[in-house]
C-alpha positions, 0 to 999 in steps of 0.5 A, a space after each residue: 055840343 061842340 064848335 066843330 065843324 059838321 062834315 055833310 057828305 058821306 059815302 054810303 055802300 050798299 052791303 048787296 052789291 058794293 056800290 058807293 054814293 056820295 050824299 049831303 046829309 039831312 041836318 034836321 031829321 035822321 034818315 032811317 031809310 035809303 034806296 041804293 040807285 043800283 040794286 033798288 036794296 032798301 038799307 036801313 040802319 044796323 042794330 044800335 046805329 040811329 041812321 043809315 049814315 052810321 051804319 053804311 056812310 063813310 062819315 057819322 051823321 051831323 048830331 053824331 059828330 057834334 056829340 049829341 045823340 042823333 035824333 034825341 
């Protein structure tokens, strides 16, 4: 673990239909699931990926960028 700071908002892109929300990660728990507000598309993380931040989001989770593996 590392002293860096932990950056909270990621973009999340919906591979249906493109659209882009930002949102505040969870720091105490994955989210496996998240419901685009667009096309209702429930996306769900690629395989080898811990969360949907990692797979869809423009920044890794919180337990990833502190070098841990997420959920462990």
């Amino acid at each position: 673990m590392t002293d860096t700071p932990v950056t909270l908002e990621s973009t999340l892109t919906c591979p249906a239909c493109g659209h882009a929300q930002t949102e505040i990660m969870p720091t105490d728990a994955c989210q496996w699931f998240y419901e685009c507000s667009a096309c209702h598309t429930v996306l769900k993380p690629k395989p080898g990926d811990c969360c949907v931040y990692c797979s869809y989001g423009t920044v890794a989770c919180p337990p990833i960028q502190q070098g841990d593996s997420c959920c462990g």
